[in-house]
C-alpha positions in Angstrom: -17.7 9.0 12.4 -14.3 9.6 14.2 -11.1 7.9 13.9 -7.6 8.3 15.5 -5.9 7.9 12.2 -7.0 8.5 9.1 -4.8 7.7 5.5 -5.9 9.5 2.5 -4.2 7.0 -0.1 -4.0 3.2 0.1 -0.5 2.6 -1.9 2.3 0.9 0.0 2.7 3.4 2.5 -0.8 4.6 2.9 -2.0 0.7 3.3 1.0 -0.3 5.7 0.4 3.0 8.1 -3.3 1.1 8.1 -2.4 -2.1 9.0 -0.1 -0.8 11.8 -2.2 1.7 13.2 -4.4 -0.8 13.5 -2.2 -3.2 15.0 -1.3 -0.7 17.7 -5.3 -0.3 18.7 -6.1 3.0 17.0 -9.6 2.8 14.7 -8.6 3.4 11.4 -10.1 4.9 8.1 -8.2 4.5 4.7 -9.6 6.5 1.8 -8.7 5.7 -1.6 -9.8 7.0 -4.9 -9.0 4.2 -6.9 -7.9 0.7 -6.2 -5.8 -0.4 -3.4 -2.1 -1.1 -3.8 -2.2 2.0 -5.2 0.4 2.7 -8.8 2.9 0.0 -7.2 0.5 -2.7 -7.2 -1.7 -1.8 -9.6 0.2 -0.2 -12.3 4.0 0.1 -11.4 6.0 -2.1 -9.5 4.2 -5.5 -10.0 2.4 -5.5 -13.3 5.8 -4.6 -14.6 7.7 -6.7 -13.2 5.1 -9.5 -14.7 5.6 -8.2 -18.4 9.3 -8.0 -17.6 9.1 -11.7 -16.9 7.3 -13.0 -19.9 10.0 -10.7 -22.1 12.6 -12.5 -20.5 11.5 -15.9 -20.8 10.6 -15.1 -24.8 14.5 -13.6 -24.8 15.7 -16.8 -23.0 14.1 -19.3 -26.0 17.0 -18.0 -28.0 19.7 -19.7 -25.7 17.7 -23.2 -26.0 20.1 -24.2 -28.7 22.9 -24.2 -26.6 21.3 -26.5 -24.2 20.2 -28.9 -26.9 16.7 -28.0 -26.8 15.1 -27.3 -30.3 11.5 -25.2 -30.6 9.6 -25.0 -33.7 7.0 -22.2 -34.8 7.9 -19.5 -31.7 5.8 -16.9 -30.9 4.0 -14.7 -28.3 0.8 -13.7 -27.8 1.0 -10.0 -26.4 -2.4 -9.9 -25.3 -1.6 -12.9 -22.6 1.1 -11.1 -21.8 -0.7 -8.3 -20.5 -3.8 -10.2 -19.7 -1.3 -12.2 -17.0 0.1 -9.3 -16.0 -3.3 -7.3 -15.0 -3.9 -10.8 -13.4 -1.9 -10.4 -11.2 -2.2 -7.1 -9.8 -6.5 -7.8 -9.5 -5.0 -11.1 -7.3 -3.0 -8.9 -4.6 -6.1 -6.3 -4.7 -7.9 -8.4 -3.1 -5.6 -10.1 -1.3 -5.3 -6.5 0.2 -8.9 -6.7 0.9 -8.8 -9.1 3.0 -6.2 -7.9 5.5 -7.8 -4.6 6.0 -10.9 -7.0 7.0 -8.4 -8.7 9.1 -7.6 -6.0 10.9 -11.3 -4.2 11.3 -9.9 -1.3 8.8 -12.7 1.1 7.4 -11.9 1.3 3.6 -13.9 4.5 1.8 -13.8 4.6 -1.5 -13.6 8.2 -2.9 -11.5 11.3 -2.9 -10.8 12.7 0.6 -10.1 16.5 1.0 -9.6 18.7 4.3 -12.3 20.6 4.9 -11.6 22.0 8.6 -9.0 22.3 10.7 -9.6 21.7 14.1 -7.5 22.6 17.9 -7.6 19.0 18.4 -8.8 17.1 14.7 -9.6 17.6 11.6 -12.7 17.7 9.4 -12.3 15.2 5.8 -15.0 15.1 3.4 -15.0 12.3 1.1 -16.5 12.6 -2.3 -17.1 10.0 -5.0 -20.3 7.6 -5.6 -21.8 9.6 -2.3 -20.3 11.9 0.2 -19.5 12.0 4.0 -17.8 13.8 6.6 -15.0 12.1 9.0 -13.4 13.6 12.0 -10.1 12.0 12.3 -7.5 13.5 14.9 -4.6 12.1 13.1 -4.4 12.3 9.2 -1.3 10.9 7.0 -1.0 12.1 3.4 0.0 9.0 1.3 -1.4 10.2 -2.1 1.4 9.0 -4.1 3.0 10.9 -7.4 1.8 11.0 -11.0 3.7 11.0 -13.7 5.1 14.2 -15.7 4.2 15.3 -18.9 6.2 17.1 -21.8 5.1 21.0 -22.9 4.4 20.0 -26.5 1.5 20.7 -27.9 1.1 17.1 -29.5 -1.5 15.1 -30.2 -2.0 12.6 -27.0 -3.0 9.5 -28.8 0.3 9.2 -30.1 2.4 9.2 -26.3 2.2 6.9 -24.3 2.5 6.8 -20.1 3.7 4.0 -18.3 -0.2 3.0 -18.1 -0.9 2.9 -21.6 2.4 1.5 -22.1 1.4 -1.6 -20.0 -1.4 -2.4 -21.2 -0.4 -2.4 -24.9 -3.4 -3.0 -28.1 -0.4 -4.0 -30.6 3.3 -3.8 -30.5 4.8 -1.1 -32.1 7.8 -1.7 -34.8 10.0 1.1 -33.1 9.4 3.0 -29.9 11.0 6.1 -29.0 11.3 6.7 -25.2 11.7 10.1 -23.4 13.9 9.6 -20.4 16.6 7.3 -19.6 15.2 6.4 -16.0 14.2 3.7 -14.4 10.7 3.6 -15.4 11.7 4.5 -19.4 14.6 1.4 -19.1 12.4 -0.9 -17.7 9.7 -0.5 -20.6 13.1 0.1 -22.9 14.3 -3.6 -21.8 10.7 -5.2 -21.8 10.3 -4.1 -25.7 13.0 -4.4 -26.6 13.2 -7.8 -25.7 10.0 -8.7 -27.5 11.7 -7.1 -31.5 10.6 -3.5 -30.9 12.9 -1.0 -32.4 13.8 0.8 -29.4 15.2 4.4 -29.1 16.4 6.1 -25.9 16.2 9.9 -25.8 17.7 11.7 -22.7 18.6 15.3 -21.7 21.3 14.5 -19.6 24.6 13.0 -20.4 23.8 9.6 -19.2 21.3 7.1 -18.4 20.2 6.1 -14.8 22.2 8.7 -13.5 22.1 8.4 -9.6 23.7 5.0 -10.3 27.3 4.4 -9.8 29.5 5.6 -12.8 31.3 2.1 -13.8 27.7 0.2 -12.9 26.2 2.3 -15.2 28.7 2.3 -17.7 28.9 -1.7 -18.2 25.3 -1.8 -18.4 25.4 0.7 -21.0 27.7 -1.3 -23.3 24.7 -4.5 -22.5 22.2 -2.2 -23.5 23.7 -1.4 -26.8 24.8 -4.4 -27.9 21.0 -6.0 -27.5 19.8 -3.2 -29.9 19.2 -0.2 -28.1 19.7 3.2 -29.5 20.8 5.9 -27.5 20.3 9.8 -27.9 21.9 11.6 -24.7 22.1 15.2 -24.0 19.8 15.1 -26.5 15.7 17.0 -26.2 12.5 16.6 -28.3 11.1 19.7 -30.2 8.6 18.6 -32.0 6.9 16.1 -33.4 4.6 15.6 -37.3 2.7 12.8 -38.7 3.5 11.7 -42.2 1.2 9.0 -43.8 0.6 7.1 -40.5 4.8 7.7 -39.4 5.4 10.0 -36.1 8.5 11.8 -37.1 10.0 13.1 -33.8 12.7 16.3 -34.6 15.5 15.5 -32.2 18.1 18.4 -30.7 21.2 18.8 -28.9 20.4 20.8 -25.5 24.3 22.6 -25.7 23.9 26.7 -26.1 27.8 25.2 -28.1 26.8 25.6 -32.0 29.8 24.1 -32.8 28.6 20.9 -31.0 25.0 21.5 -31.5 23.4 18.4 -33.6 19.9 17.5 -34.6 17.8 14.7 -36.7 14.8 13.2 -37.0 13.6 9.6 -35.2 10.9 7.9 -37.1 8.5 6.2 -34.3 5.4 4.4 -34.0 4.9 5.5 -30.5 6.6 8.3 -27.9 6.6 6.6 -24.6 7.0 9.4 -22.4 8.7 8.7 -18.9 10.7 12.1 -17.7 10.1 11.5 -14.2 6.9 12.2 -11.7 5.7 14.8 -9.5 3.6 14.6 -5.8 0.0 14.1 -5.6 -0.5 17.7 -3.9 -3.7 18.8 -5.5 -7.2 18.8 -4.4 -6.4 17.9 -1.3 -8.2 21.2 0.9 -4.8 21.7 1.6 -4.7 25.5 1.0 -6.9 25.1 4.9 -3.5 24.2 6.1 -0.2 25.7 7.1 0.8 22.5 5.1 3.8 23.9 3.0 4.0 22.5 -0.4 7.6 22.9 -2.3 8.1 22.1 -5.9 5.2 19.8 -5.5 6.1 18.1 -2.9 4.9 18.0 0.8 7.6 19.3 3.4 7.7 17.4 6.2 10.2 17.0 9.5 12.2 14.0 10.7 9.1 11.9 11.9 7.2 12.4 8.3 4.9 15.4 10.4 3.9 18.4 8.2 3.6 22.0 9.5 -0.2 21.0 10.6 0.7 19.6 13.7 -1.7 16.9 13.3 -1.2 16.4 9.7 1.7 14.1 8.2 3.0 12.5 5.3 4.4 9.5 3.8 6.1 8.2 0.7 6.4 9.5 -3.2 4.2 13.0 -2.3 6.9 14.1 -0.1 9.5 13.3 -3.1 12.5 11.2 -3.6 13.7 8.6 -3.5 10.7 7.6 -5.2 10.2 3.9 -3.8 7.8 1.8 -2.6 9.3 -0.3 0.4 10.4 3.3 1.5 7.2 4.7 1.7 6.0 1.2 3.6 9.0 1.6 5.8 8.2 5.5 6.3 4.5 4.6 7.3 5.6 2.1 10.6 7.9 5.2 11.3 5.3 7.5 11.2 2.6 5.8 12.9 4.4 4.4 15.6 5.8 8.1 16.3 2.2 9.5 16.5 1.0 6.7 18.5 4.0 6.1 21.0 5.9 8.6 20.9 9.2 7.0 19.2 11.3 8.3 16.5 12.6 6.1 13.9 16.0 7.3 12.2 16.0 6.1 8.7 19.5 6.2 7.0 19.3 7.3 3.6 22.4 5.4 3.3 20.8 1.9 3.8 17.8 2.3 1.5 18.1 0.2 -1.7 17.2 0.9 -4.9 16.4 -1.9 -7.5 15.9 -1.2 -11.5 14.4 -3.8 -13.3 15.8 -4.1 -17.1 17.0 -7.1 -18.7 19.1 -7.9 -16.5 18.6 -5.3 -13.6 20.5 -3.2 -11.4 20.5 -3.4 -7.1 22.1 -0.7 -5.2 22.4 1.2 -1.7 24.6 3.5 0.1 27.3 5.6 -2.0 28.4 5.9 -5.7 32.1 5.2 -5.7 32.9 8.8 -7.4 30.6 10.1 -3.8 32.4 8.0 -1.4 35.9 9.0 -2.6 35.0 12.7 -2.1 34.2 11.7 1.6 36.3 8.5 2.9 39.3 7.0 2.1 38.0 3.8 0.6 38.6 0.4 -0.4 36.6 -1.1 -3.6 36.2 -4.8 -4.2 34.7 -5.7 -8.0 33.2 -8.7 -9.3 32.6 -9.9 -13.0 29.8 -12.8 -13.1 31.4 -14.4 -15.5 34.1 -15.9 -12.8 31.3 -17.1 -10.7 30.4 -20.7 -11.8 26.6 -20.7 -11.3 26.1 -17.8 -13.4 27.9 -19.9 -16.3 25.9 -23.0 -15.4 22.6 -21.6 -15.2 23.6 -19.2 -18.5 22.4 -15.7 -16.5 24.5 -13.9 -19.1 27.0 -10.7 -17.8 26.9 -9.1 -14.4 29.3 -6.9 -11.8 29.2 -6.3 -8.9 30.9 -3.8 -6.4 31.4 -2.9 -2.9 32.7 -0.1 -0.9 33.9 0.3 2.4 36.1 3.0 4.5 39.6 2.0 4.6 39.8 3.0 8.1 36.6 2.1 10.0 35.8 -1.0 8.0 32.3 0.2 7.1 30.5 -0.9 4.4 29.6 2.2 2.6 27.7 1.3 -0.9 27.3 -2.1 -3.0 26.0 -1.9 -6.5 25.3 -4.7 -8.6 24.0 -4.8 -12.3 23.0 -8.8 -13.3 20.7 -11.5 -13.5 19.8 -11.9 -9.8 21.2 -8.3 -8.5 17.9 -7.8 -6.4 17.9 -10.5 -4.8 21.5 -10.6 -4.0 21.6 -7.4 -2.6 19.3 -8.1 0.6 22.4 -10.1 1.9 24.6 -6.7 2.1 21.6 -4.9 3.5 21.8 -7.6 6.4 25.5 -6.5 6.4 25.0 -2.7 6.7 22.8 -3.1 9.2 24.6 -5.8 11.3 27.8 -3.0 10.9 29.5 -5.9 9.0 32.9 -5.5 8.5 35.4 -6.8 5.4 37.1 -9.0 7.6 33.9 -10.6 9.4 32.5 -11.1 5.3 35.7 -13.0 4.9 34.9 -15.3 7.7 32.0 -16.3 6.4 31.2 -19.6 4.1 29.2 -19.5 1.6 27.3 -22.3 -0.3 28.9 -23.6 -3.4 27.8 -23.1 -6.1 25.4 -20.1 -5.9 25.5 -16.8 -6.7 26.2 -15.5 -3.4 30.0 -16.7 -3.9 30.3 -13.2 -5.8 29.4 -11.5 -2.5 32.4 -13.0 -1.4 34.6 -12.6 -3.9 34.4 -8.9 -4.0 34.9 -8.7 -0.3 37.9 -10.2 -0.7 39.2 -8.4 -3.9 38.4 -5.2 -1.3 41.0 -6.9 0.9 43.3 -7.6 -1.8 42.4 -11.3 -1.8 40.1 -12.8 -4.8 40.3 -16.0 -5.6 38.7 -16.5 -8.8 39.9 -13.6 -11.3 
């Protein structure tokens, strides 16, 4: 068979170039290995965000008092947590099925590899329960990234990944994580909430580190005061069992003896999270001029590889790591091959959302990077000032915008609270509308909601705030 596009990878960018090839008139092949929705769906983005929510409702029970409600006899059932949450994910699956029926999409299950390049196509074989051969004169890499794993020599069935750490048999007394991320705070907040003794070990100085330094600092304080522990700057060595305990030897990474420090964690589990790497292998790429750097595909400003007819999209061609970027990368990248256009996407206007209890929402510049760059104005926000947070008892939040002093632009918003995510889209409209502080003044915004601390900040930018 031949195709004018073909995907190897269904996640959110392979599955999204499919559906818009498609919608442009091109026949269209998507090969997938395993499930499509790919990690996001099926074991990142969504099924976390499920577990997340059943943590925080079990969290929430302990505020009933306050609102005069009593409960008797609480508990959870782990396995319904996870059952739910597995739910889920099988629910958009097919859901997914169904629109690539919609839109006459071949789906081939299996692994696809390049097996000849050709002046004017290529040559895939697909492997799996059989095996065929597709021509296809367009293909888009979208294989995704896997996750990275430590250079111990240690006993697997004592870490955990994010997979195993999402679909839980029991629920360990304490949990030591490796990485202070977004994937090892997420799973940090979700057990956390539910009694686990949670431990955060980190080699850098920080946690969440590409978030702005007063954001992350607040958090941090949250973090700590719900019961996390925190080990930063800090590296594991090894680790020993002792009757049924993982004992995890802890170091300082300083070459400074004076300021060198070590200990032992006691653990039940090692949830490993230290960040993930492209999808690069097995792919018949070595056929190619397809240059591969630090395991990641290189690729030019319309997502096109050194294969002229090869390209690629999302986590395989490296940070940020995020799914609505890697959907947004795939309409880029397959209306370019099909029309002719180039998309410009601003790195500057791509959020970034992190899910702990609560989350954090971000986009554009750190206030420490916009300093070195612009003379800037900075409006802040606590959520306790805003009267809908109080009423509806979402608990501590901040947020904080940055624009040019000169030019009016907005240049970063971070927010860490109950509700950040969603907040944030409104200042995405802004960014992209070139919204100015004075034209955010002007506008009214519903009382009460949340969206009043939008406001707010813009006006503390401006030297204005009404409520703090």
């Amino acid at each position: 068979m031949k195709y004018n596009i073909g995907i190897i990878g269904a996640g959110p960018g392979g599955y999204v170039a499919a559906i818009r090839a498609a919608q442009l008139q091109q026949s269209v092949v998507l090969i997938e290995e395993c499930d499509l929705g790919g990690v996001c769906l099926n074991w990142g983005c969504i099924p976390t965000k499920a577990l997340l929510k059943s943590a925080q409702l079990w969290r929430d029970l302990e505020k009933l008092s306050q609102h005069g409600i009593s409960i008797q006899g609480k508990t959870f059932d782990l396995k319904k947590m996870v059952s739910r949450s597995r739910s889920i994910s099988q629910t958009l699956t097919k859901g997914l099925q169904g629109l690539m029926k919609k839109h006459n999409i071949t789906v081939v299950k299996g692994r696809g590899r390049i097996k000849e390049c050709r002046p004017m196509s290529l040559l895939v074989q697909v492997s799996g329960s059989g095996s065929m051969e597709l021509e296809i004169e367009h293909l888009i890499l979208a294989t995704g990234a896997k996750p990275k794993s430590l250079s111990l020599n240690i006993p697997e069935e004592i870490f955990w990944n994010a997979c195993s750490a999402m679909t839980p048999d029991f629920l360990p007394e304490r949990l030591l994580i490796i990485g202070a991320g977004a994937i090892g705070m997420e799973f940090a907040s979700f057990y956390q909430a539910l009694g686990t003794q949670v431990t955060i070990l980190e080699q850098g100085g920080c946690i969440l580190p590409s978030e702005d330094h007063e954001i992350r600092q607040f958090a941090y304080k949250i973090f700590q005061e719900q019961g996390m522990d925190f080990h930063l700057g800090m590296e594991l060595k090894s680790v020993t069992i002792k009757e049924d305990m993982i004992h995890a030897l802890v170091a300082s990474n300083t070459q400074n003896k004076n300021m060198s420090w070590h200990g032992c964690v006691k653990t039940d589990r090692i949830l490993v999270a230290i960040g993930v790497t492209g999808n690069t292998e097995d792919l018949g790429l070595e056929k190619t001029r397809v240059c591969v750097n630090h395991d990641h595909i290189k690729v030019n400003g319309v997502f096109q590889t050194d294969e002229p007819n090869i390209y690629a999209i999302g986590d395989v061609i490296g940070a940020p790591w995020l799914a609505h970027l890697a959907s947004h990368q795939a309409i880029a990248c397959v209306e370019h091959i099909v029309t002719g256009v180039t998309h410009t996407i601003d790195p500057l206007s791509v959020p970034g959302c992190i899910y702990t209890l609560p989350p954090f929402a971000s986009f554009g510049m750190t206030e420490e990077k916009a300093k070195t760059q612009h003379a800037i104005r900075v409006g802040k926000f606590s959520f306790s000032g805003n009267g809908q947070v109080l009423a509806q008892d979402s608990g501590p939040g901040l947020i904080k915008i940055i624009f040019d002093e000169t030019t009016g632009e907005l240049l970063g918003a971070h927010l860490f609270g109950q509700g950040s995510p969603e907040l944030l889209s409104a200042l995405l409209v802004a960014k992209g509308l070139e919204g100015t502080p004075e034209a955010l003044c002007s506008i009214i915004f519903p009382h009460p909601t949340m969206s009043e601390m939008i406001h707010e900040a813009v006006l503390s930018a401006q030297g204005r705030v009404l409520h703090a």
